[in-house]
C-alpha positions, 0 to 999 in steps of 0.5 A: 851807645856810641858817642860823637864829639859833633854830628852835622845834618846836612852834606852839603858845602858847610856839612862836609868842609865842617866835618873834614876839619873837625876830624882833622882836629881830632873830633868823632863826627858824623853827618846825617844826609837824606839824599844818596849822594854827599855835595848837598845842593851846590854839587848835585843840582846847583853850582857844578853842574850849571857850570858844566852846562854854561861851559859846555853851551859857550862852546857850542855859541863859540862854535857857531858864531866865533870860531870862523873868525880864528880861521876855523871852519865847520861844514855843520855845527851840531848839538846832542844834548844827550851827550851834554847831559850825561857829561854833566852827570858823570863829572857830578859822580866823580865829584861826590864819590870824591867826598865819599872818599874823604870821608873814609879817609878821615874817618867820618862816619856817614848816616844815610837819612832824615835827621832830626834833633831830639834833644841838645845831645840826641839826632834821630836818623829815619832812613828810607825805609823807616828804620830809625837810630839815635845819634849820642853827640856833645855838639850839633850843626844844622847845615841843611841849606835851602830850597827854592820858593816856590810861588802858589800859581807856579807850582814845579812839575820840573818838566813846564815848570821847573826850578833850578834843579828841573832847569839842568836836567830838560830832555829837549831845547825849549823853542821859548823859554820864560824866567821868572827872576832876573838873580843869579840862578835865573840870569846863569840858566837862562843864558845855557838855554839861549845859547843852546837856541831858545828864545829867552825871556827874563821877567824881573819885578824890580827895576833892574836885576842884580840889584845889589852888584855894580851898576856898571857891571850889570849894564855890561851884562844886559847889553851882552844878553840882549846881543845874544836874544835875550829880552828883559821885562823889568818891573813886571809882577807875574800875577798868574798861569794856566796852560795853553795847548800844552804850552805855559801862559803867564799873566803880567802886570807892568809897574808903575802904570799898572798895563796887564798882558801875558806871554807863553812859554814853552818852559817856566823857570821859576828862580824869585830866590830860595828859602832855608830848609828847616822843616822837620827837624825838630827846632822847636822840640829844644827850643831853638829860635829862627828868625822873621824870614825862617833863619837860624838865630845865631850869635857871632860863633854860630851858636844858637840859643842852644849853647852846644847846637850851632848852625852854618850856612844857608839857614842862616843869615847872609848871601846863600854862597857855598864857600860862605856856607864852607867857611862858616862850617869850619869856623864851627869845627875850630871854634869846638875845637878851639874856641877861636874861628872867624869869617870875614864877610867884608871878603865874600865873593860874589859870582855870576858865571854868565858870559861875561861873568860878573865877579865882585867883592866888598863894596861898590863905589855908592854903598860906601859913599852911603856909609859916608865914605869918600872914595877913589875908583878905578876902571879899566876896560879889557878892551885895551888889553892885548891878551884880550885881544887875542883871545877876543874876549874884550868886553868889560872891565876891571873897577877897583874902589878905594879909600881916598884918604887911606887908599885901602881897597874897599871892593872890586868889581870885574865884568868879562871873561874870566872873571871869577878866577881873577877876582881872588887876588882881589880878595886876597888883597883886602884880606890883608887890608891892601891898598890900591898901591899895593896892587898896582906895584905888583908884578902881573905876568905879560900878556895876561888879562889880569894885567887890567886889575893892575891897570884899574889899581893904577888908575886909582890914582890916574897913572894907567898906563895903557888905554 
């Protein structure tokens, strides 16, 4: 029978990246997927095609309220979501086949299927239509990600009540729509459907969303979603639902004071977080052991208490990031290979692609002071930014925290336009253990907005010099 040096069940971001670099090193690989198409989560129903819809919604918002001020006039803006939709699918399809060609071209072989551990050197594939085959391997990764949670009085439908992958696929603009958590995946989806004309509403049981990002960044964000419509219902439990005249009616409770009342919506999107998907697949028949939340427990080289039976992203601990889960999957490739691989999580970006986006790495100024840290910050807004001005983009700022005694950059936090793909000369500053000197003597091209991560590293020491 034949023999691979590592089968991956799971196709999604830590599956395929890990497999294109195992067979880049040499390796026989195989990676079992139970779904048509490879990408897993991030590709089919998460990351890429909510970026579509948020892009394709601020252009509409552009259209509507921003264009006229440019000097552009339309005699009627219209929306055809069908036309929105089908341009997120297509644009979904290349993506995937474009995996499909990877694997060919690396000569990764593709199980269509349930994968399932039998034993350390054995993967069971059911196929769809029942049949079944062993897959004979020295190595073994489970990178099979995570589901949404599901709540017990909020059961998907995906059509009234819908998680994340119901809330990119609606038929038709909600008049009113209700989202239970204020993280990322709510905050991202609600804001496609409050600008394409619904009436939003976030409905958080902590005190603020974004707990764990910048405070000052979150603020910013708020401020903008409200100017847009959308409400916030902070430390608010929802305690129920029941239909109301084919519409979604939701039972709260406010905390601290304990006030009871309830809100209709015409769509729910439930978004309190997700939850490894492990069920299935045969933990227990090698005895691999998962933690108290029903992650994979694994050492510093991803390997589980079964030696030769790793496991990389969402199912383990840390942020359920795709490029988290893509490095880790080909830490695993290198460390078979080579017995060296390493991922530096002081460096994981964290994103939330609203408008304005907030982008951040490291630490924000109060983690590292907890951690009794004297820092220095930096802020600089983009309101002083000319490259800003022309594009009329000039909410926000850049937030640099260093070091005080070493200057060395710590973390870097940017709300505004933009603001994921200026963060990675941030990262890639940290990487090297840069200072805030350091970012601040580099050239940045005149009129960009990047000049204000300049800006915000000079003001680290108080020399900025615009503003």
């Amino acid at each position: 029978m034949e023999e691979f040096d590592l089968v991956i069940i799971g196709g999604g971001p830590g599956g395929y990246t890990g497999a294109i670099r195992a067979a880049q090193l040499g390796m026989k690989v195989a990676v079992v997927e139970k779904d048509k198409t490879l990408g897993g989560t991030c590709l089919n129903v998460g990351c890429i095609p909510s970026k579509v819809l948020l892009q394709s919604s601020e252009f509409y918002f552009e259209a509507l309220h921003d264009f006229d001020k440019h000097g552009i006039l339309f005699s009627e803006v219209k929306m055809n979501l069908d036309a929105m939709m089908s341009r997120k699918n297509k644009i979904v399809s290349d993506l995937t086949g474009g995996i499909d060609f990877l694997f060919k071209k690396n000569k990764i072989t593709r199980v269509l299927g349930f994968g399932k551990i039998t034993s350390t050197n054995t993967v069971e594939v059911t196929a769809q239509d029942g049949a079944k085959q062993t897959l004979n391997t020295k190595n073994i990764c489970i990178a099979t990600g995570s589901v949404p949670v599901e709540l017990p009085f909020l059961k998907f439908d995906e059509k009234k009540i819908v998680s994340s992958t119901g809330a990119l696929a609606l038929d038709s603009i909600p008049k009113e729509m209700l989202v239970v958590g204020g993280g990322v995946i709510g905050l991202e989806l609600g804001s496609v459907w409050a600008r394409l004309g619904s009436k939003v509403t976030v409905i958080e049981y902590a005190d603020k969303i974004l707990s764990m990002m910048d405070t000052d960044c979150v603020n910013t964000l708020v401020r903008s979603m409200k100017k847009m419509g959308v409400t916030f219902m902070t430390s608010t439990k929802v305690t129920g639902s029941k239909s109301a005249g084919g519409r979604v009616e939701l039972d709260f409770e406010t905390m601290p004071d304990g006030k009871k009342g309830t809100i209709q919506g015409d769509v729910v999107l439930v978004s309190t977080g997700r939850k490894p998907f492990t069920d299935g697949l045969g933990l227990e028949t090698v005895g691999i052991e998962k933690d108290e939340r029903g992650r994979v427990k694994t050492n510093d080289h991803y390997q589980t208490n079964v030696k030769n039976i790793f496991a990389v992203g969402d199912v383990i601990i840390g942020p359920m990031l795709a490029h988290k889960s893509e490095e880790e999957g080909v830490a695993v490739a290198e460390i078979i290979a080579t017995g060296h691989g390493h991922v530096n999580y002081n460096t994981v970006p964290s994103i939330v692609y609203t408008h304005p986006e907030i982008a951040s790495v490291g630490m924000t100024a109060e983690e590292a002071q907890a951690k009794g840290l004297e820092v220095n910050v930096g802020k600089f807004l983009f309101a002083a930014n000319g490259r800003a001005k022309a594009r009329g983009a000039t909410e926000g700022f850049v937030k640099i925290v260093a070091d005080k005694n070493t200057d060395r950059i710590l973390g870097g936090h940017i709300v505004g336009a933009g603001a994921s793909e200026m963060l990675g000369e941030i990262v890639v500053a940290m990487e090297f253990g840069g200072s805030s000197e350091d970012l601040a003597r580099s050239f940045h091209s005149h009129p960009t907005m990047s000049e204000v991560i300049r800006e915000a590293a000079l003001a680290v020491d108080k020399r900025q010099r615009q503003g």
